[in-house]
PyMOL Python script that loads the backbone (N, CA, C, O; Angstrom):
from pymol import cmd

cmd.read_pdbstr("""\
ATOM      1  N   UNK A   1      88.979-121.853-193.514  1.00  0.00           N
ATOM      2  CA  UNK A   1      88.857-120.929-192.403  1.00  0.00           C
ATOM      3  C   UNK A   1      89.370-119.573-192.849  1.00  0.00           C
ATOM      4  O   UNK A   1      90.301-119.587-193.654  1.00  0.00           O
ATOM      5  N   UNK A   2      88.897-118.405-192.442  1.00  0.00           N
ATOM      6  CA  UNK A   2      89.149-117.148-192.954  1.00  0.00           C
ATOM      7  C   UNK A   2      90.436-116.990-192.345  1.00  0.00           C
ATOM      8  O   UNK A   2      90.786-117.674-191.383  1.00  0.00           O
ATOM      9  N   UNK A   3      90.965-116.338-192.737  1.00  0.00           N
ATOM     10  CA  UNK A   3      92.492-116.203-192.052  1.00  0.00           C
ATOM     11  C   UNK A   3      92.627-114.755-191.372  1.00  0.00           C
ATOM     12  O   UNK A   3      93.705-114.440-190.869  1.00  0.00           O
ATOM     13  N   UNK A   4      91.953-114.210-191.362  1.00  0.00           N
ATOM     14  CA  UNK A   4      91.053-112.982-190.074  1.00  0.00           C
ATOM     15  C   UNK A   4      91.142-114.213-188.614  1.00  0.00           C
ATOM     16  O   UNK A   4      91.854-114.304-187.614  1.00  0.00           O
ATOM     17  N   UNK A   5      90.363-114.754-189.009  1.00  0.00           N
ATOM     18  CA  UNK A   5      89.437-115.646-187.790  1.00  0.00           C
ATOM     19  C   UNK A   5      91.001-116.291-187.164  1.00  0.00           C
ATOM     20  O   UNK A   5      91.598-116.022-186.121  1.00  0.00           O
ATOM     21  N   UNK A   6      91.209-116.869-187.851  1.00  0.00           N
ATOM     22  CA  UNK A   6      92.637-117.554-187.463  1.00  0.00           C
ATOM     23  C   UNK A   6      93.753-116.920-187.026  1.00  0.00           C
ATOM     24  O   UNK A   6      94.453-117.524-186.214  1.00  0.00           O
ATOM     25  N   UNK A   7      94.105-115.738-187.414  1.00  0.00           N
ATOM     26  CA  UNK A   7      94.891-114.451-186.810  1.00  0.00           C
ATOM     27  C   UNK A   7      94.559-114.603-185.435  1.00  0.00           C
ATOM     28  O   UNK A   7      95.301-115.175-184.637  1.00  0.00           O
ATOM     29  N   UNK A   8      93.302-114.032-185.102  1.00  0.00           N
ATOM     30  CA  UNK A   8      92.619-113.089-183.849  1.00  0.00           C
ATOM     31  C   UNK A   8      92.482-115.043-182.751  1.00  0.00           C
ATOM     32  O   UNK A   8      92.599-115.013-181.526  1.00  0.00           O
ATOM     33  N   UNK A   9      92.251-116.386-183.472  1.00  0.00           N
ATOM     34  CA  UNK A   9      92.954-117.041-182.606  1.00  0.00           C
ATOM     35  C   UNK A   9      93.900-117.820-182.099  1.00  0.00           C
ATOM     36  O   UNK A   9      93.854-118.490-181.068  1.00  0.00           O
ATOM     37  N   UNK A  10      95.414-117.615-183.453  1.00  0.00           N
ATOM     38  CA  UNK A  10      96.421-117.104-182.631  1.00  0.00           C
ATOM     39  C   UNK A  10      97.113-116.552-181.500  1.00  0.00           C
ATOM     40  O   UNK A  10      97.903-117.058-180.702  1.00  0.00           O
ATOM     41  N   UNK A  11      96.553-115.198-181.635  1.00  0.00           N
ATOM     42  CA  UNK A  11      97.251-114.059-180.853  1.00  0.00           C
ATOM     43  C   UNK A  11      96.101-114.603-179.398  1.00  0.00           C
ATOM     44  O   UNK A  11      96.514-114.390-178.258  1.00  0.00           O
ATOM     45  N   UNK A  12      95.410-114.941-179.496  1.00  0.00           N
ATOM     46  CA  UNK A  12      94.273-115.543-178.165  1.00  0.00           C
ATOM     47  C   UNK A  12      95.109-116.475-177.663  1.00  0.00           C
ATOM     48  O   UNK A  12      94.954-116.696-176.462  1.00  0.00           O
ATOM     49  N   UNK A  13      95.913-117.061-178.194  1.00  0.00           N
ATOM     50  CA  UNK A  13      96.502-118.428-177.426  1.00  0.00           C
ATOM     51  C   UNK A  13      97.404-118.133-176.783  1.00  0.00           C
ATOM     52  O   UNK A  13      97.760-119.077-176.078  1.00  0.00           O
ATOM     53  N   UNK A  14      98.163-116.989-176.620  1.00  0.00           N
ATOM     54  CA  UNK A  14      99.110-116.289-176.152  1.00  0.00           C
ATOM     55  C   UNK A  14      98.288-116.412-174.662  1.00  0.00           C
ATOM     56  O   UNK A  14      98.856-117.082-173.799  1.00  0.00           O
ATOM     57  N   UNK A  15      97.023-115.816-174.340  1.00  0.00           N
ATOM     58  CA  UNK A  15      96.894-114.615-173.074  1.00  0.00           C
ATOM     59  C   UNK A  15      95.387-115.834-172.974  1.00  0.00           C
ATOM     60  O   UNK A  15      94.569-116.025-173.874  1.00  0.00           O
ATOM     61  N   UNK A  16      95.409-116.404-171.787  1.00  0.00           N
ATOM     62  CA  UNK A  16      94.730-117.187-171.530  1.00  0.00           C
ATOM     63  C   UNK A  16      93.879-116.578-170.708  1.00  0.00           C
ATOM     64  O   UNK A  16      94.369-115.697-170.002  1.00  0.00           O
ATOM     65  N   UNK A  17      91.912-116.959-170.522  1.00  0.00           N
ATOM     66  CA  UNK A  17      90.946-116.547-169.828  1.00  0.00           C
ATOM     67  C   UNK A  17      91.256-116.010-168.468  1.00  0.00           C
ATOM     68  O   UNK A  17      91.915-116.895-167.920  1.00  0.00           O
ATOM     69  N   UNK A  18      91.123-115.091-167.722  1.00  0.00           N
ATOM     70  CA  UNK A  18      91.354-115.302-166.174  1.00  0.00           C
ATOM     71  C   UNK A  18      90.036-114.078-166.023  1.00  0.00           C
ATOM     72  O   UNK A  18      90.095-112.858-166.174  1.00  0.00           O
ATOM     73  N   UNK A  19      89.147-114.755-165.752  1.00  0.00           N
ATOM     74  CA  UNK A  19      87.815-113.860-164.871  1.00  0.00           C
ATOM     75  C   UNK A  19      87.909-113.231-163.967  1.00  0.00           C
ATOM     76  O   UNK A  19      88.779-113.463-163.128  1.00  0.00           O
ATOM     77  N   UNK A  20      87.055-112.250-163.853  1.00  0.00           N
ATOM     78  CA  UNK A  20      86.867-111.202-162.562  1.00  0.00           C
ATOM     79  C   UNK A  20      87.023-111.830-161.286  1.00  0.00           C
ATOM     80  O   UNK A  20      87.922-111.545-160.495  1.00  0.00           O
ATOM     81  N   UNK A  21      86.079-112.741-161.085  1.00  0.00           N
ATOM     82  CA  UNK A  21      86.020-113.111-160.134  1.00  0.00           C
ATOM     83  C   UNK A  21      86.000-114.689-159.875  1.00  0.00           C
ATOM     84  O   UNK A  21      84.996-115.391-159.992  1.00  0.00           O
ATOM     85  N   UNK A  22      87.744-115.296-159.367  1.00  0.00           N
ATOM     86  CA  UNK A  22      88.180-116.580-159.302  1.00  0.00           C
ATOM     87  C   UNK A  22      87.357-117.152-158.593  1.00  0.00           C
ATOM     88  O   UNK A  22      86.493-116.676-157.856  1.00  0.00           O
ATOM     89  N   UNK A  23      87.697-118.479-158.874  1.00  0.00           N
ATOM     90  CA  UNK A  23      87.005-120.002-158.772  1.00  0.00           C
ATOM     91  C   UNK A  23      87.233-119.850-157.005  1.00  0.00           C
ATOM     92  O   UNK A  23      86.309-120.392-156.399  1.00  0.00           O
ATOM     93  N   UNK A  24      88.124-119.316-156.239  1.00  0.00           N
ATOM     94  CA  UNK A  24      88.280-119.598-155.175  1.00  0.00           C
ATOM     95  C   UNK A  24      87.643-118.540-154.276  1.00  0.00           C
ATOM     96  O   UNK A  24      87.939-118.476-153.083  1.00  0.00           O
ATOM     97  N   UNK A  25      86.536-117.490-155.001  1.00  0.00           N
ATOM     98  CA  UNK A  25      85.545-116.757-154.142  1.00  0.00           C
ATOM     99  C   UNK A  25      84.275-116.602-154.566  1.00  0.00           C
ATOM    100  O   UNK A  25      83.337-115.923-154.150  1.00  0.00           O
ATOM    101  N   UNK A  26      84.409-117.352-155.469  1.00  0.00           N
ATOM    102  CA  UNK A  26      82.776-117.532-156.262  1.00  0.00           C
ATOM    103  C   UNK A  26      81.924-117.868-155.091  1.00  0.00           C
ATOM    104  O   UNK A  26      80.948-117.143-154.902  1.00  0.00           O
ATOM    105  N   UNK A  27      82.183-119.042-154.122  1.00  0.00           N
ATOM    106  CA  UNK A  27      81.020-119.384-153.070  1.00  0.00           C
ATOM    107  C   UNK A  27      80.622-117.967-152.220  1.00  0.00           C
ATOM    108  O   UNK A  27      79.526-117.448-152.010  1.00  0.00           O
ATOM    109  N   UNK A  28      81.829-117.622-151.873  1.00  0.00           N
ATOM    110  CA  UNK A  28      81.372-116.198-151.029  1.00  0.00           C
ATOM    111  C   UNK A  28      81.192-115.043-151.179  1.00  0.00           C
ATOM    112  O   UNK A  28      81.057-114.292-150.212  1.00  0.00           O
ATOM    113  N   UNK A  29      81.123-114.421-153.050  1.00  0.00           N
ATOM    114  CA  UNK A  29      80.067-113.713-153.664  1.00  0.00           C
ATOM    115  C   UNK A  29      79.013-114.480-154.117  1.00  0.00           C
ATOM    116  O   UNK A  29      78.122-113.949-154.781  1.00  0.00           O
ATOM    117  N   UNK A  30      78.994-115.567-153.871  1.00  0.00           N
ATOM    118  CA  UNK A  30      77.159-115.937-154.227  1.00  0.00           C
ATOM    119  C   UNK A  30      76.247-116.144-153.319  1.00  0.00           C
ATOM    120  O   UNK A  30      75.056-116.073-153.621  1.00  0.00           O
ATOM    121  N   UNK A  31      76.563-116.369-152.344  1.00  0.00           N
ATOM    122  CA  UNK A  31      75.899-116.643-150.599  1.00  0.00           C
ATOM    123  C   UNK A  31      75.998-115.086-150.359  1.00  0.00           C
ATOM    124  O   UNK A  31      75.060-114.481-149.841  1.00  0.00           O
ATOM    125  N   UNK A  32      77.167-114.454-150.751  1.00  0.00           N
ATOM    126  CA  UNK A  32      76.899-113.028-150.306  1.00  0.00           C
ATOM    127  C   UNK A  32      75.668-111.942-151.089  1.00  0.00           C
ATOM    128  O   UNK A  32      75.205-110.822-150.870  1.00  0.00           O
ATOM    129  N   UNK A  33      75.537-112.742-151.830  1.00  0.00           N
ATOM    130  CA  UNK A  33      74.874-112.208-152.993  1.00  0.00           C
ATOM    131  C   UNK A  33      73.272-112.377-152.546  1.00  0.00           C
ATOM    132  O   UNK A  33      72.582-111.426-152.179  1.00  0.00           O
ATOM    133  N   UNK A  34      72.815-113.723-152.638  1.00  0.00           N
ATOM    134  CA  UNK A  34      71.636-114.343-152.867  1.00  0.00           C
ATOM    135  C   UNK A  34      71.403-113.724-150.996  1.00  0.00           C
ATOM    136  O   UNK A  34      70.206-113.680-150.711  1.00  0.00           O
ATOM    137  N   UNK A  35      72.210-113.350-149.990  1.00  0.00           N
ATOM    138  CA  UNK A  35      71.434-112.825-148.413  1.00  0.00           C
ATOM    139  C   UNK A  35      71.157-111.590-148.945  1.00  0.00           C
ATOM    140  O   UNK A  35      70.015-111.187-148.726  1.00  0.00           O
ATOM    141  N   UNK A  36      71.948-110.814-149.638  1.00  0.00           N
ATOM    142  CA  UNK A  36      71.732-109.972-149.828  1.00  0.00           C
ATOM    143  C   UNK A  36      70.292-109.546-150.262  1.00  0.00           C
ATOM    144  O   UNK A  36      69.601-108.709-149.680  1.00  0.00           O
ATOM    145  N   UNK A  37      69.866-110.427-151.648  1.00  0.00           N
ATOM    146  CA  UNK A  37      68.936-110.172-152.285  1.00  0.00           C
ATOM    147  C   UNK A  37      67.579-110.652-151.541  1.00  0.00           C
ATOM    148  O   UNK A  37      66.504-110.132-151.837  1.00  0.00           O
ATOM    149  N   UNK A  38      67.693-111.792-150.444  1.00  0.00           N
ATOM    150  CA  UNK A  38      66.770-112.302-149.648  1.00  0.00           C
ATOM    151  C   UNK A  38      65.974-111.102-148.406  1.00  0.00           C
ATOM    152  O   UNK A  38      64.833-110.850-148.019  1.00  0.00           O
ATOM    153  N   UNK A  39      67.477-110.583-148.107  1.00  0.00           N
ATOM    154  CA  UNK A  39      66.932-109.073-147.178  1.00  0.00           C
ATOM    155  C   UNK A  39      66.289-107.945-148.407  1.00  0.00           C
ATOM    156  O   UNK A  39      65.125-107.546-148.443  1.00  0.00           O
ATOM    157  N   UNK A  40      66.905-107.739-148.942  1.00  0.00           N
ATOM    158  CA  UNK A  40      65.951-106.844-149.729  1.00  0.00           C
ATOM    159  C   UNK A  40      64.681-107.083-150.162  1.00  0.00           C
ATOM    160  O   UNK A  40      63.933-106.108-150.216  1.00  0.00           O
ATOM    161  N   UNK A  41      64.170-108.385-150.554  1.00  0.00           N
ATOM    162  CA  UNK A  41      63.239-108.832-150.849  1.00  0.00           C
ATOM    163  C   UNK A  41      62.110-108.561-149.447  1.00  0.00           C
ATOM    164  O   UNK A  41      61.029-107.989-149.309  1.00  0.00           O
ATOM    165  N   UNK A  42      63.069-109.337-148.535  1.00  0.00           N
ATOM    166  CA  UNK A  42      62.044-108.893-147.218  1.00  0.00           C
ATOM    167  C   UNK A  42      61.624-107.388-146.953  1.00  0.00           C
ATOM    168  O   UNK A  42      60.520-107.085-146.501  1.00  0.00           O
ATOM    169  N   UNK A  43      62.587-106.503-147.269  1.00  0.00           N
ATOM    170  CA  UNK A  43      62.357-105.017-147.275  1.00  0.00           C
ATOM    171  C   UNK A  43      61.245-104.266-148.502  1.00  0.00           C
ATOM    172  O   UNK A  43      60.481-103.302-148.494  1.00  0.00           O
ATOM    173  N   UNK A  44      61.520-104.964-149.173  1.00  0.00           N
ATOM    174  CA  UNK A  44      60.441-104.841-149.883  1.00  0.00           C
ATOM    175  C   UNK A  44      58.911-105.154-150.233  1.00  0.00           C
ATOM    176  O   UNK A  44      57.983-104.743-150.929  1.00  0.00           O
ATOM    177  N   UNK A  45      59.225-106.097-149.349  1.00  0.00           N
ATOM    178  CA  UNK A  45      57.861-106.823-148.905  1.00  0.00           C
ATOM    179  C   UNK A  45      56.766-106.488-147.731  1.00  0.00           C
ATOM    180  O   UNK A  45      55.634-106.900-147.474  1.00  0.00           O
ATOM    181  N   UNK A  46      57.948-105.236-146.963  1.00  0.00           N
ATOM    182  CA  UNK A  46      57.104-104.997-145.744  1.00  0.00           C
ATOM    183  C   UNK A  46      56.777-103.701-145.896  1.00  0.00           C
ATOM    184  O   UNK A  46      56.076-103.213-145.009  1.00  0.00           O
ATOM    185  N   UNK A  47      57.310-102.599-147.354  1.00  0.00           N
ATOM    186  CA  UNK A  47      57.216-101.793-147.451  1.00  0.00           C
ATOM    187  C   UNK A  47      56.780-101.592-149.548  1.00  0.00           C
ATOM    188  O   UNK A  47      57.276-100.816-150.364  1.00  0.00           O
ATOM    189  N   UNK A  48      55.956-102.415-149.685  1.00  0.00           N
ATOM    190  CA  UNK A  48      55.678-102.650-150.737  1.00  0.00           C
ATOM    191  C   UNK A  48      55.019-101.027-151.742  1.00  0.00           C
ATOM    192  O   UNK A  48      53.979-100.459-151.409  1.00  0.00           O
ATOM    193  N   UNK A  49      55.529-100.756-152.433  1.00  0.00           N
ATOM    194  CA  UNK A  49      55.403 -99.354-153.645  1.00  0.00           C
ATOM    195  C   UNK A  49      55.681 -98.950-154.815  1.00  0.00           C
ATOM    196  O   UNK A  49      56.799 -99.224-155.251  1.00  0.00           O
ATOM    197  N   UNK A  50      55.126 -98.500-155.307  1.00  0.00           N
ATOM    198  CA  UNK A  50      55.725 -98.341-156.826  1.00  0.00           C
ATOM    199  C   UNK A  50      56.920 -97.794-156.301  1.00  0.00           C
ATOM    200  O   UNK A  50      57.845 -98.606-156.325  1.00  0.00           O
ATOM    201  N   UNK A  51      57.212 -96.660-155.825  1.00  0.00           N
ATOM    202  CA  UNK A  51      58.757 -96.085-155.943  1.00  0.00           C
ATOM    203  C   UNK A  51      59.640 -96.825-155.100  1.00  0.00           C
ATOM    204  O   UNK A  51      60.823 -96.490-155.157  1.00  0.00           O
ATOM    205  N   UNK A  52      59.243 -98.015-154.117  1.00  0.00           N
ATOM    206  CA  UNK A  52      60.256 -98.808-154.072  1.00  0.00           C
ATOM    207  C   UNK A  52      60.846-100.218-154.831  1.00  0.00           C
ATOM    208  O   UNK A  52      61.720-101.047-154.577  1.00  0.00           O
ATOM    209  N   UNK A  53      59.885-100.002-155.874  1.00  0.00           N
ATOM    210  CA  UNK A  53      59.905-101.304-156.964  1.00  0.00           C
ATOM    211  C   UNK A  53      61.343-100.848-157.620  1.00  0.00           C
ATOM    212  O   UNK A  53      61.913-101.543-158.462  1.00  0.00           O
ATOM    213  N   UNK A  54      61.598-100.235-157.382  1.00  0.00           N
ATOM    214  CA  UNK A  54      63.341 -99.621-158.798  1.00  0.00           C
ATOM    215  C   UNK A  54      64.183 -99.869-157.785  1.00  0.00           C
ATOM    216  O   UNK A  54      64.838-100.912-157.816  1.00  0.00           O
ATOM    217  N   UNK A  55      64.314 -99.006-156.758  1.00  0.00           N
ATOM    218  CA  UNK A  55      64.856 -99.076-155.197  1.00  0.00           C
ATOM    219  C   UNK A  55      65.345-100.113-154.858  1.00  0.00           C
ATOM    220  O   UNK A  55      66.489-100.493-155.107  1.00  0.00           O
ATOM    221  N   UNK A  56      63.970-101.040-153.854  1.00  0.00           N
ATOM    222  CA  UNK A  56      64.454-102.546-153.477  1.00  0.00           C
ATOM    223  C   UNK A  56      63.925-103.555-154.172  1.00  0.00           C
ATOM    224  O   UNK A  56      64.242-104.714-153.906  1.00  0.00           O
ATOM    225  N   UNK A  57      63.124-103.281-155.068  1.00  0.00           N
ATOM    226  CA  UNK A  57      62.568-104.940-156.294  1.00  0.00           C
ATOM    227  C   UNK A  57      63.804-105.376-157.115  1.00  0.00           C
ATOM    228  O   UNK A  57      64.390-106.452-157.232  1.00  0.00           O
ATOM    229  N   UNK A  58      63.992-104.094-157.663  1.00  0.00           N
ATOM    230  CA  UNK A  58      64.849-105.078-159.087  1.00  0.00           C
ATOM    231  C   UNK A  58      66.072-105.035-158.820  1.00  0.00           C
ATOM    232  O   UNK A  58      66.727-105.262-159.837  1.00  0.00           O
ATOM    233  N   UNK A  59      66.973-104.768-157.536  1.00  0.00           N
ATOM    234  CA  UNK A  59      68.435-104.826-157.011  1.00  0.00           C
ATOM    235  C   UNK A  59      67.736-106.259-155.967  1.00  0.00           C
ATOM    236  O   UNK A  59      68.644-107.036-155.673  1.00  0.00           O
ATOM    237  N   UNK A  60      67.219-106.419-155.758  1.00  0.00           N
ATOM    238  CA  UNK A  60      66.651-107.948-154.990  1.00  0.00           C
ATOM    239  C   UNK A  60      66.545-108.706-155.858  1.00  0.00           C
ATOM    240  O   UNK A  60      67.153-109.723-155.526  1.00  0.00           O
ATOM    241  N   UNK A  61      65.942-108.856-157.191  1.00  0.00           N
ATOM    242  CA  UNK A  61      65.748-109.679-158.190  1.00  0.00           C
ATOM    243  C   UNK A  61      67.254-109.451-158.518  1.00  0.00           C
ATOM    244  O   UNK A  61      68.037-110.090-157.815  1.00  0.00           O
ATOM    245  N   UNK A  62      67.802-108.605-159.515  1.00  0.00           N
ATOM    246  CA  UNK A  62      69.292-108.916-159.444  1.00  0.00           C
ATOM    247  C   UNK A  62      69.968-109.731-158.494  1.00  0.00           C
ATOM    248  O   UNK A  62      70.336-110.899-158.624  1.00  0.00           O
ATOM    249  N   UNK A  63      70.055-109.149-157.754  1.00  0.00           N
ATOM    250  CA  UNK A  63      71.345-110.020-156.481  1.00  0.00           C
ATOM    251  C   UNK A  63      70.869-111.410-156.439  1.00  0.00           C
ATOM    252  O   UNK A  63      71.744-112.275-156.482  1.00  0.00           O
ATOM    253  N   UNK A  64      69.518-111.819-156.355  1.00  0.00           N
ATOM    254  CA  UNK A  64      69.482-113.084-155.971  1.00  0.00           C
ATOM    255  C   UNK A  64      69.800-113.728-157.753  1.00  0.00           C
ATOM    256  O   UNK A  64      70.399-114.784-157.956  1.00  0.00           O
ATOM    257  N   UNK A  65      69.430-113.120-158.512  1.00  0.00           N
ATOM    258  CA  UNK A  65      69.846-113.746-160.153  1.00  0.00           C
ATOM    259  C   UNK A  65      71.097-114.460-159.983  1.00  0.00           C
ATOM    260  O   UNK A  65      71.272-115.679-159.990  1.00  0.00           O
ATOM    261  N   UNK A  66      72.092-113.362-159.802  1.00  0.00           N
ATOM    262  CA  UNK A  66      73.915-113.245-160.390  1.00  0.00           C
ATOM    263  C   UNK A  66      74.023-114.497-158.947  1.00  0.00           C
ATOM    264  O   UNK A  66      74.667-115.527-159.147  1.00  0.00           O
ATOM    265  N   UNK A  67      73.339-114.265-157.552  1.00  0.00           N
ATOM    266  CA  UNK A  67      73.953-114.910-156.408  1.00  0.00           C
ATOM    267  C   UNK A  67      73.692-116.498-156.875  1.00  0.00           C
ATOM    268  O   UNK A  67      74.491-117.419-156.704  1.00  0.00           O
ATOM    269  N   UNK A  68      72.210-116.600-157.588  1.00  0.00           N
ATOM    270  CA  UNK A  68      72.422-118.177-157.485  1.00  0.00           C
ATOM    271  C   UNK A  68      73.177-118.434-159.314  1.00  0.00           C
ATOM    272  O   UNK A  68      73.261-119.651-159.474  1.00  0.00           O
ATOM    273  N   UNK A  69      73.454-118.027-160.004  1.00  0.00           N
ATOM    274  CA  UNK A  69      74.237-118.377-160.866  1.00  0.00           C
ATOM    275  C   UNK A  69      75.844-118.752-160.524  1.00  0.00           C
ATOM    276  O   UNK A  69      76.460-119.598-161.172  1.00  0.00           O
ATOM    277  N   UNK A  70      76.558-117.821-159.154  1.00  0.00           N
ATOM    278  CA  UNK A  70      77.371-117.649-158.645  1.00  0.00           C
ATOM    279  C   UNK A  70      77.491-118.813-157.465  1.00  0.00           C
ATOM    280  O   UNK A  70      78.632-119.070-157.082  1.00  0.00           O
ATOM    281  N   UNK A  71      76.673-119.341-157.025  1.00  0.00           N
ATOM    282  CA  UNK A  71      76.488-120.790-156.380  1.00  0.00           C
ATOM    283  C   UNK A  71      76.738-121.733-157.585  1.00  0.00           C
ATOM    284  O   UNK A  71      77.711-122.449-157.821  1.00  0.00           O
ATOM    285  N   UNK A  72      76.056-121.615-158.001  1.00  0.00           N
ATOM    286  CA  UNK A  72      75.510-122.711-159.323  1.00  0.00           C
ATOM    287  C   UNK A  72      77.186-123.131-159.599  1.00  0.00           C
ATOM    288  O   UNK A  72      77.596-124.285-159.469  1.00  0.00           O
ATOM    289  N   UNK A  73      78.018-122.014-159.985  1.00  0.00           N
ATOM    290  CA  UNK A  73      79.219-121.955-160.560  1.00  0.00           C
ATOM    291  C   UNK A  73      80.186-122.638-159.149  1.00  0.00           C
ATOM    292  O   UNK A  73      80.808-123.699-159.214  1.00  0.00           O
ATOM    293  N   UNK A  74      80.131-121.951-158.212  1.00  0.00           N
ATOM    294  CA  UNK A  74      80.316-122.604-157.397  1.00  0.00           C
ATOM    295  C   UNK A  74      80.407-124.162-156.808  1.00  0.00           C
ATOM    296  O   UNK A  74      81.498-124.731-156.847  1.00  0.00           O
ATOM    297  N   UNK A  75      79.389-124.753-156.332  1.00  0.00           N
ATOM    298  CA  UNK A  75      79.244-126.103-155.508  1.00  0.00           C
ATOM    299  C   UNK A  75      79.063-126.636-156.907  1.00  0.00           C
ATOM    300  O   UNK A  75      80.125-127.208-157.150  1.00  0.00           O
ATOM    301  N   UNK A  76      78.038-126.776-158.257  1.00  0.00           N
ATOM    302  CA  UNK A  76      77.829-127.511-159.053  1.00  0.00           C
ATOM    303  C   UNK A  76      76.482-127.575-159.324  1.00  0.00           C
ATOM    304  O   UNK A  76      75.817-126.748-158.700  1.00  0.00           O
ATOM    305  N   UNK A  77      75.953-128.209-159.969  1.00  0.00           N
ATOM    306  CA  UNK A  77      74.743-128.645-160.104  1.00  0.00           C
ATOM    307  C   UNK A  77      74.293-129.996-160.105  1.00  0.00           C
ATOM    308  O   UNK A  77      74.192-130.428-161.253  1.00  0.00           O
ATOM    309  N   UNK A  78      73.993-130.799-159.231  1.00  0.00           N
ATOM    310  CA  UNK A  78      74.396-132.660-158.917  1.00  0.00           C
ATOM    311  C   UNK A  78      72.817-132.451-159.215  1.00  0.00           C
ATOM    312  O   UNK A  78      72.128-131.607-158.643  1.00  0.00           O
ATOM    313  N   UNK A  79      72.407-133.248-160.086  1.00  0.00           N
ATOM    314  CA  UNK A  79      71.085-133.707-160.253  1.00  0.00           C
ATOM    315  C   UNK A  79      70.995-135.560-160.235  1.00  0.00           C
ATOM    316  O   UNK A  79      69.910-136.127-160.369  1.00  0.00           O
TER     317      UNK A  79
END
""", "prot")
cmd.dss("prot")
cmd.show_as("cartoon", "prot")
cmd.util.cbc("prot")
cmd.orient("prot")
């Protein structure tokens, strides 16, 4: 093992992961997320345009992306 590599995870074992956004609000940025992106979608749908494709398409496609990854992370995935 390079002893670079082994340094850098050392000093890692010190300061342990803690994410933006904890395990205990993940459900309610992802439900907040994915309504979000569901109304926009509808807004975009009733007002369909190129210059609202940047606007309300791809912040609707976003939000609902991150919202159901943010479920996903959330409840689980039980198949």
């Amino acid at each position: 093992m390079d002893s670079a590599l082994h340094e850098v995870w050392q000093a890692a074992s010190g300061r342990p992961f803690v994410p933006a956004i904890g395990k205990d609000s993940q459900f309610l940025v992802g439900f907040t997320l994915v309504v979000l992106g569901i109304g926009l979608t509808g807004a975009f749908v009733i007002n369909r345009s190129l210059v609202n494709l940047p606007v309300l398409g791809l912040p609707a496609s976003l939000a609902l992306a991150f919202g159901v990854v943010y479920m996903f992370c959330a409840v689980g995935v039980y198949v």
